[in-house]
N, C-alpha and C positions, 0 to 999 in steps of 0.2 A: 504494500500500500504506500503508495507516493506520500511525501508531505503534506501537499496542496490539501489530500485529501483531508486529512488527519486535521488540518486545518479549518476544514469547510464547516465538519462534524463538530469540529470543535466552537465553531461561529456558531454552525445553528442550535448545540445546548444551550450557550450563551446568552443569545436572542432570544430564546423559548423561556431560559431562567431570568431573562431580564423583563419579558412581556408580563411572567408572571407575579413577580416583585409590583411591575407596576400597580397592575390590576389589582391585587393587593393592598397597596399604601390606595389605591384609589376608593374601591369599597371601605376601608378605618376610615379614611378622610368625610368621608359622606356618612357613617353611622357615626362619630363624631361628631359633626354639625348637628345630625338631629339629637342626638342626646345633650349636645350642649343647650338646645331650643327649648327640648322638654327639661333640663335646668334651670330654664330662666324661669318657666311658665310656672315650677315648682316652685321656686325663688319670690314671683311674686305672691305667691298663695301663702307662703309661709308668712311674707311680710305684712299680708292684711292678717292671719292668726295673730301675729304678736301683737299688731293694732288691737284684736280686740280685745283679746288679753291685758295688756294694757289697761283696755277701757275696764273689762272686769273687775280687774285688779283692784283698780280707783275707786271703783265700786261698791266694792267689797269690805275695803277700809273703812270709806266714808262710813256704810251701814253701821261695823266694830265701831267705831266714835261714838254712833248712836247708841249705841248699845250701852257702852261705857264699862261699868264694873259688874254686870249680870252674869260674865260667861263665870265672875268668880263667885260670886251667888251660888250659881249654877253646880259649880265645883264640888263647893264645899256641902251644899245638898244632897248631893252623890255620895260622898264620903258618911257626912251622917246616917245617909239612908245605910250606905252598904256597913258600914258599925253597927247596925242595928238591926241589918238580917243578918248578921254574923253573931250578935249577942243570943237573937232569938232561936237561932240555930243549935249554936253549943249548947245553950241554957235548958232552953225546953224539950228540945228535939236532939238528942244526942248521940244514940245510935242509930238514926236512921237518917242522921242530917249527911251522912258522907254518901252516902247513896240519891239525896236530895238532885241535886245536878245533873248529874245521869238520867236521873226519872224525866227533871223536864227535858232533856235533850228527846229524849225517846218519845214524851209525849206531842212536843212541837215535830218531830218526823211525821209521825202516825196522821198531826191534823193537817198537813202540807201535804200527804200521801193522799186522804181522804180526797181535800181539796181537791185534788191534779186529777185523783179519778171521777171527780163530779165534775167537773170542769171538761174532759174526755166523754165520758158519759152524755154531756149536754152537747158536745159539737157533733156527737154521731147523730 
């Protein structure tokens, strides 16, 4: 086999692997562009969310101001309350208060189970 030849074969790998390189960087170049679009299009969605966030936000505060000192009210109502099913638990109820908790867990299943099959029951 001559050189020339060896040459020729050797141009048209080159060409074929350089046609395809292009094509290549061609289609990245073009989903690039659209993925950079549908970034912007994201970009601005996001930035009206932080808007209204934002406005929530403000919102939100203002309302707390109004409120003022009730969420500690609030608090500390909680706290008496639960010292006080804790007192009447131990006190009164004292072998059967450790299983108390359990009972309601199992009792709110049962009326949510109930529920969901009347609820099934009625859309048939």
């Amino acid at each position: 086999m001559p050189l020339t030849d060896i040459l020729l074969i050797l141009l048209i790998v080159l060409t074929a692997a350089a046609v395809v390189a292009v094509v290549f960087l061609v289609r990245f170049s073009i989903q690039l562009r659209t993925t950079a679009g549908e970034a912007e299009k994201t970009l601005a969605e996001v930035r009206v969310l932080v808007k209204h966030l934002s406005e929530l936000d403000l919102e939100v505060k203002a309302r707390l101001e109004e409120l003022g000192d009730s969420p500690g009210v609030f608090r500390k109502a909680a706290v008496d309350l639960s010292t006080a099913a804790m007192l009447v638990t131990s006190k009164f109820l004292p072998a059967p208060a450790k299983y108390l908790p359990l009972g309601l867990l199992a009792a709110c299943y049962v009326v949510r189970q109930t529920k969901k099959g009347k609820e099934k029951h009625d859309i048939e």
